[in-house]
C-alpha positions as CSV (number, residue, x, y, z in Angstrom):
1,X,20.5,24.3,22.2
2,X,16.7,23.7,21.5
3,X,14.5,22.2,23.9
4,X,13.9,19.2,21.9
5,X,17.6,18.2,21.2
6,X,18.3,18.7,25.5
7,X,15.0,16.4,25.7
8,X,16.9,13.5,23.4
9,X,20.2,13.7,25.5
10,X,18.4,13.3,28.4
11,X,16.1,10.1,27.1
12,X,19.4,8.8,25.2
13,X,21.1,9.5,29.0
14,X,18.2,7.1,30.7
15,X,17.9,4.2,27.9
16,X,21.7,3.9,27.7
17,X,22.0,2.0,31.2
18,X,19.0,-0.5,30.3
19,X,20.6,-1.4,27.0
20,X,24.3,-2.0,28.4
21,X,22.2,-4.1,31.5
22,X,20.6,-5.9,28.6
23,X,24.0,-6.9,26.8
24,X,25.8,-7.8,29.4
25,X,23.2,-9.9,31.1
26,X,23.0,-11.5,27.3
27,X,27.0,-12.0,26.9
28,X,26.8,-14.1,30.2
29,X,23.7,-15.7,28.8
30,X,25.3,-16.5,25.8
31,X,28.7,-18.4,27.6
32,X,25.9,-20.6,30.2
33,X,24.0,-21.7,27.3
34,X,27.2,-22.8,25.1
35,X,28.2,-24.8,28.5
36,X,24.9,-26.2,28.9
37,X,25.1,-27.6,25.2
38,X,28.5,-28.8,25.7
39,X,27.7,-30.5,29.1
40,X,24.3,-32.3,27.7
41,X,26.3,-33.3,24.3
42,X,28.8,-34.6,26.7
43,X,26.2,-36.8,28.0
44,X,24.4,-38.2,25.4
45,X,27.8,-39.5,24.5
46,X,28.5,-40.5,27.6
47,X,24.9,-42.6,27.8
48,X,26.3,-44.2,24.5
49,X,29.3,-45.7,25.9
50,X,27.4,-47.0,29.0
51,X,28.5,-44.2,31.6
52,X,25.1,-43.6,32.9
53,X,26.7,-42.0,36.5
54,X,29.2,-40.1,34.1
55,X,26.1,-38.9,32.0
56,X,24.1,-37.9,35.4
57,X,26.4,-36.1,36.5
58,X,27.4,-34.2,33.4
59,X,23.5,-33.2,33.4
60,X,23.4,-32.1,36.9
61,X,25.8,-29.8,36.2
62,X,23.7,-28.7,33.6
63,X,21.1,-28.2,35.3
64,X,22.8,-26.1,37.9
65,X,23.3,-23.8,34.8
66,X,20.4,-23.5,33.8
67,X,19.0,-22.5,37.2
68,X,21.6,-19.8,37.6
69,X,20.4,-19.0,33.7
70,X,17.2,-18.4,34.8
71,X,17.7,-16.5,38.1
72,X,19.9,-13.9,36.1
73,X,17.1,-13.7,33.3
74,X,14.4,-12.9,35.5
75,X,14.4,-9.2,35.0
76,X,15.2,-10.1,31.2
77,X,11.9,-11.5,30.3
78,X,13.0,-11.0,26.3
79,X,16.3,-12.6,26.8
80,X,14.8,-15.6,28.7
81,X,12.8,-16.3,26.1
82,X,15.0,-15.8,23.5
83,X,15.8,-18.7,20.7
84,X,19.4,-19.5,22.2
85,X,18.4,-20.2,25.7
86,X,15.4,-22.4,24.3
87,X,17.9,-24.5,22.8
88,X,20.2,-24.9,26.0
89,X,17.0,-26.0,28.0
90,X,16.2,-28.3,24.9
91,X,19.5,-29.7,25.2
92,X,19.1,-30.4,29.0
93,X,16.2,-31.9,28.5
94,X,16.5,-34.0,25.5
95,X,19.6,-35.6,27.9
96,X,17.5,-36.1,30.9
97,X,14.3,-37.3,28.9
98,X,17.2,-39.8,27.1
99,X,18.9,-40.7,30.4
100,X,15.3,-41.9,32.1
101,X,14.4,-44.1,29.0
102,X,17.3,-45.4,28.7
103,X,17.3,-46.5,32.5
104,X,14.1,-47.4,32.4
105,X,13.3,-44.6,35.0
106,X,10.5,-42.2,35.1
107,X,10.2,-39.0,32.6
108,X,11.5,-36.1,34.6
109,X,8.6,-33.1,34.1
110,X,9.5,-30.0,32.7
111,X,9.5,-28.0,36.0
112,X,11.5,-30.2,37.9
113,X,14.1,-29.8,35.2
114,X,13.6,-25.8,35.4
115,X,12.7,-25.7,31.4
116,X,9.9,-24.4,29.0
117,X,7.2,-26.6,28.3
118,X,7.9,-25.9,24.5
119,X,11.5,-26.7,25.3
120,X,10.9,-30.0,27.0
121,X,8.7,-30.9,24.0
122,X,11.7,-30.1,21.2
123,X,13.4,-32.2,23.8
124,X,11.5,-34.8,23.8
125,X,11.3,-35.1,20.2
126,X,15.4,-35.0,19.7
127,X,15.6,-37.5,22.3
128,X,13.8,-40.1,19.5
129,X,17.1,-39.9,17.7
130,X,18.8,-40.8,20.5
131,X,16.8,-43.7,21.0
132,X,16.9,-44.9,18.0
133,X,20.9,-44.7,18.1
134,X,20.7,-46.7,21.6
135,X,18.6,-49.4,20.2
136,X,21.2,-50.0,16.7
137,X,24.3,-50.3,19.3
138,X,21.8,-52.5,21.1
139,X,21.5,-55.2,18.0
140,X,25.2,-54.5,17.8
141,X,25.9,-55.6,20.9
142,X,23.4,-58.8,20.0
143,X,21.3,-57.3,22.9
144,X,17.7,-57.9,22.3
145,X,16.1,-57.2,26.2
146,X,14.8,-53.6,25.6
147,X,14.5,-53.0,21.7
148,X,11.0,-53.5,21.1
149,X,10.3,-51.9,24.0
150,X,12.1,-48.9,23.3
151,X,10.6,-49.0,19.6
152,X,7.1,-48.9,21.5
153,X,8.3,-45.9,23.5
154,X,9.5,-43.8,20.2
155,X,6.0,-44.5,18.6
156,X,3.8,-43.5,21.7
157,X,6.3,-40.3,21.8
158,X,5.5,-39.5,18.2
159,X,1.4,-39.9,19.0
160,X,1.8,-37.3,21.8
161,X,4.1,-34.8,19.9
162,X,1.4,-35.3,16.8
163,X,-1.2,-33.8,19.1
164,X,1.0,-31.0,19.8
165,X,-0.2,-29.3,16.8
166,X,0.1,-25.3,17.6
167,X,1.5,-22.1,15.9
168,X,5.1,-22.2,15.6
169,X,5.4,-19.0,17.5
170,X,4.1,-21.3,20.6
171,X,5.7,-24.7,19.9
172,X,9.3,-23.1,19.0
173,X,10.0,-25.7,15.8
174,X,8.3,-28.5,17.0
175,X,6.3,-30.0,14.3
176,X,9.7,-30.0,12.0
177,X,10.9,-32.4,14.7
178,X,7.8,-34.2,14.6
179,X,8.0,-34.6,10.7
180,X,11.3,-36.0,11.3
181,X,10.2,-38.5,14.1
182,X,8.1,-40.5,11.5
183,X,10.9,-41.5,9.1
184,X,13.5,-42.0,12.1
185,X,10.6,-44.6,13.5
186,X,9.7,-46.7,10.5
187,X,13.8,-46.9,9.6
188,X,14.0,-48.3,13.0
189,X,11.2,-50.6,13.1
190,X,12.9,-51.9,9.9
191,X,16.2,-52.3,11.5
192,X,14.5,-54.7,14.1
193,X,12.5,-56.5,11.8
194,X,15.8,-57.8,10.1
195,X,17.6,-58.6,13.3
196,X,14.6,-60.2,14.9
197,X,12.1,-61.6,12.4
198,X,9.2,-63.3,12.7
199,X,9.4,-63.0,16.7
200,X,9.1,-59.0,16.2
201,X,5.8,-58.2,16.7
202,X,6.5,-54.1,15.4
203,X,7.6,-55.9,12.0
204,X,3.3,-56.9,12.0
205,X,2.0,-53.0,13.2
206,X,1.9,-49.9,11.0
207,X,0.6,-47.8,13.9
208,X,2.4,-44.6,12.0
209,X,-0.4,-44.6,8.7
């Protein structure tokens, strides 16, 4: 056997391990991240029908995943940055960023919710949706109290997602979600300018031109 072929078995030997580590490490990856979606679906729905504790708790649990996520990526720096665990951190966050608007809390940070800035940002655009879903059941409901204000909210979201404007390769998608943002804003401010009328003072603003 020639030197070079012994010199390929031994490499192939030595690059097997890494790749098997990698695999496995993405196969549990893979499993977390489908749980964290389901969990923070679970929750937005949850945040429709009024279950806010329910929805809390489905995120914590969440959250616990995504901190074990990132504790077993560490050594994995591709695979922690890869496009499937951005969108399980989007998820988590898009349901906590939804959760504190809707409650009228403060806007958890991206750290404390153990997420990428760029996934907190997809996040935070998706969770515009949500909103705007929260404020039709709302004028279902024939409850008025937080519409506008939430309306105001979405639109002051869309100004600071505008000014995110970097590659894609650093911002993950997020200037499709921003193009999106617009038309689920001015469909909304529409919807309230029909329930409420004259006494909406959106229905007088085009803050979006």
């Amino acid at each position: 056997m020639s030197k070079p072929v012994e010199e390929l078995g031994i490499i192939a030997a030595e690059l097997r391990p890494y790749f098997a580590a990698e695999d496995e490490a993405r196969e549990k990856a893979l499993r977390s991240c489908r749980q964290v979606i389901r969990y923070s679906a679970d929750a937005i729905r949850a945040l429709h029908r009024q279950e806010r504790n329910r929805a809390k708790q489905l995120l914590d649990s969440a959250h616990q995943l995504v901190r074990e996520l990132n504790l077993d990526l560490a050594g994995h720096g591709r695979l922690l940055h890869s496009g499937f665990v951005h969108d399980a951190q989007k998820e988590l966050a898009e349901g906590y960023i939804t959760l504190a608007l809707i409650a009228g809390e403060d806007l958890p940070k991206p750290r404390a919710l153990d997420v990428s800035n760029a996934a907190y940002l997809d996040g935070l655009g998706e969770s515009v949706g949500e909103l705007r879903r929260y404020v039709l059941d709302s004028l279902r409901r024939g409850d008025f109290s937080r519409c506008e204000d939430l309306l105001s909210i979405m639109e002051e979201m869309y100004r600071v997602l505008m000014a995110m404007d970097f590659p894609e390769l650093l911002a993950h998608g997020l200037r499709r979600t921003t193009d999106n943002i617009r038309g689920i804003i001015e469909r909304t401010r529409g919807d309230l300018t029909v329930c409420l009328g004259p006494r909406n003072p959106e229905a007088k603003r085009d803050d979006l031109g």
